[in-house]
C-alpha positions in Angstrom: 1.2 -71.7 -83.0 1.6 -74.7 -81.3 -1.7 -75.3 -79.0 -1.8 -78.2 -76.4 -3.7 -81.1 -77.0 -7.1 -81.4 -75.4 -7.4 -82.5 -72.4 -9.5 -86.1 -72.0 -12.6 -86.3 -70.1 -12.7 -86.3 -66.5 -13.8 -89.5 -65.0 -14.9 -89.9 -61.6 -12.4 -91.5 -59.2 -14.2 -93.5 -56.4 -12.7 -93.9 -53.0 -12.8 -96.5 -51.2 -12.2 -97.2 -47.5 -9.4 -99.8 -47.2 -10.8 -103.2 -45.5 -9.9 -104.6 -42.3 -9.9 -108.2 -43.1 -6.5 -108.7 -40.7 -8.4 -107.7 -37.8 -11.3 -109.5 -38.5 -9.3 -112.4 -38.8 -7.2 -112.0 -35.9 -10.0 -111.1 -33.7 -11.8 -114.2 -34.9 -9.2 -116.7 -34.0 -8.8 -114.3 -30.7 -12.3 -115.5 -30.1 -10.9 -119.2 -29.1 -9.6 -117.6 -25.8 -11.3 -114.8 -25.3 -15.7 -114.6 -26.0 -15.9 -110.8 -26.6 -12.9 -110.7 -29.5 -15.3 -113.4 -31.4 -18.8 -111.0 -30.9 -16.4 -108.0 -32.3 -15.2 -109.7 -35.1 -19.0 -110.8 -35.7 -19.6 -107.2 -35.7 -16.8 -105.9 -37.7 -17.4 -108.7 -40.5 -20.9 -108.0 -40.9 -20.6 -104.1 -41.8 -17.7 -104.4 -44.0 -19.3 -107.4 -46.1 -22.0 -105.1 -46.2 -20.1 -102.0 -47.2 -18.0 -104.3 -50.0 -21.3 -105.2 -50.9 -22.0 -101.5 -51.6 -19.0 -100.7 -53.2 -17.8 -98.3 -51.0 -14.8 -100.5 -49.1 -12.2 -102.2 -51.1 -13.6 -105.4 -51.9 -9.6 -107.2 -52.0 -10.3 -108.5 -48.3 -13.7 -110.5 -48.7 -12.3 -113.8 -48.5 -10.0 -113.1 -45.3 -13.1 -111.0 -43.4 -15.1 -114.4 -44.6 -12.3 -116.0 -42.9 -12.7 -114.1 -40.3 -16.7 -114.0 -39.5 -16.3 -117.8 -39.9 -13.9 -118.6 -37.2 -15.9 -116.0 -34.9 -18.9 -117.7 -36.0 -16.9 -121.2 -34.7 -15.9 -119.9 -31.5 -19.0 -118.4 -30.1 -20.6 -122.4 -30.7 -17.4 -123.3 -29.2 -18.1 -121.1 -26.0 -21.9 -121.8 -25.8 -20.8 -125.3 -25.7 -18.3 -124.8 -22.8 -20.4 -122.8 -21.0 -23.2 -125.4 -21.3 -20.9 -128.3 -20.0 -20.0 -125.8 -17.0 -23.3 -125.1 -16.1 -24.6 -129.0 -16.4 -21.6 -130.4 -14.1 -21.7 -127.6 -12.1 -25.3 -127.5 -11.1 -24.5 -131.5 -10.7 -22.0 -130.6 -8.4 -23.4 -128.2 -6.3 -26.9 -130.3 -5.7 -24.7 -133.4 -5.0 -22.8 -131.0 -2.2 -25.9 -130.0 -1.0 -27.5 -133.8 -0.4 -24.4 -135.3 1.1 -23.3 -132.4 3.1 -25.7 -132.5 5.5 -23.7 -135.1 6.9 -20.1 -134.2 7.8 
């Protein structure tokens, strides 16, 4: 009689969560226009590095969540920047308005 082969050993298949290194990456450069994009895709980068880290996200998307967390990284110094030039001439302005409005 003819008995099937034996079957090989089972080996352990581990799943992996895909990455989201597009949306990191989009909401990174998002960050340019729009503060809160930039903290999310701080956010977002942080945990998946951490879980490719682990092993337990597919590790294919480092360099573009890198990407990513970089670019967010840039545009929250770009905001802080901004908002510090905002402030400065505003608070210029408005004590300069306040001095020389008392007369008109």
């Amino acid at each position: 009689m003819n008995t099937p082969p034996p079957l090989p050993p089972e080996v352990p298949v581990r799943i992996v969560r895909p990455h989201r290194a597009h949306v990191i990456l989009i909401l990174g450069g998002l960050g340019f226009v729009f503060a809160p994009f930039g903290f999310f895709a701080l956010l977002l980068g942080k945990r998946d590095l951490r879980d490719m880290a682990a092993g337990t996200m597919d590790r294919s998307g480092e360099a573009l969540t890198k990407t990513g967390r970089m670019l967010a990284v840039i545009a929250s110094i770009v905001w802080t920047i901004k908002w510090i030039i905002v402030l400065f001439f505003g608070l210029i302005i408005y004590f300069n308005w306040a001095y020389f409005s008392k007369w008109f």
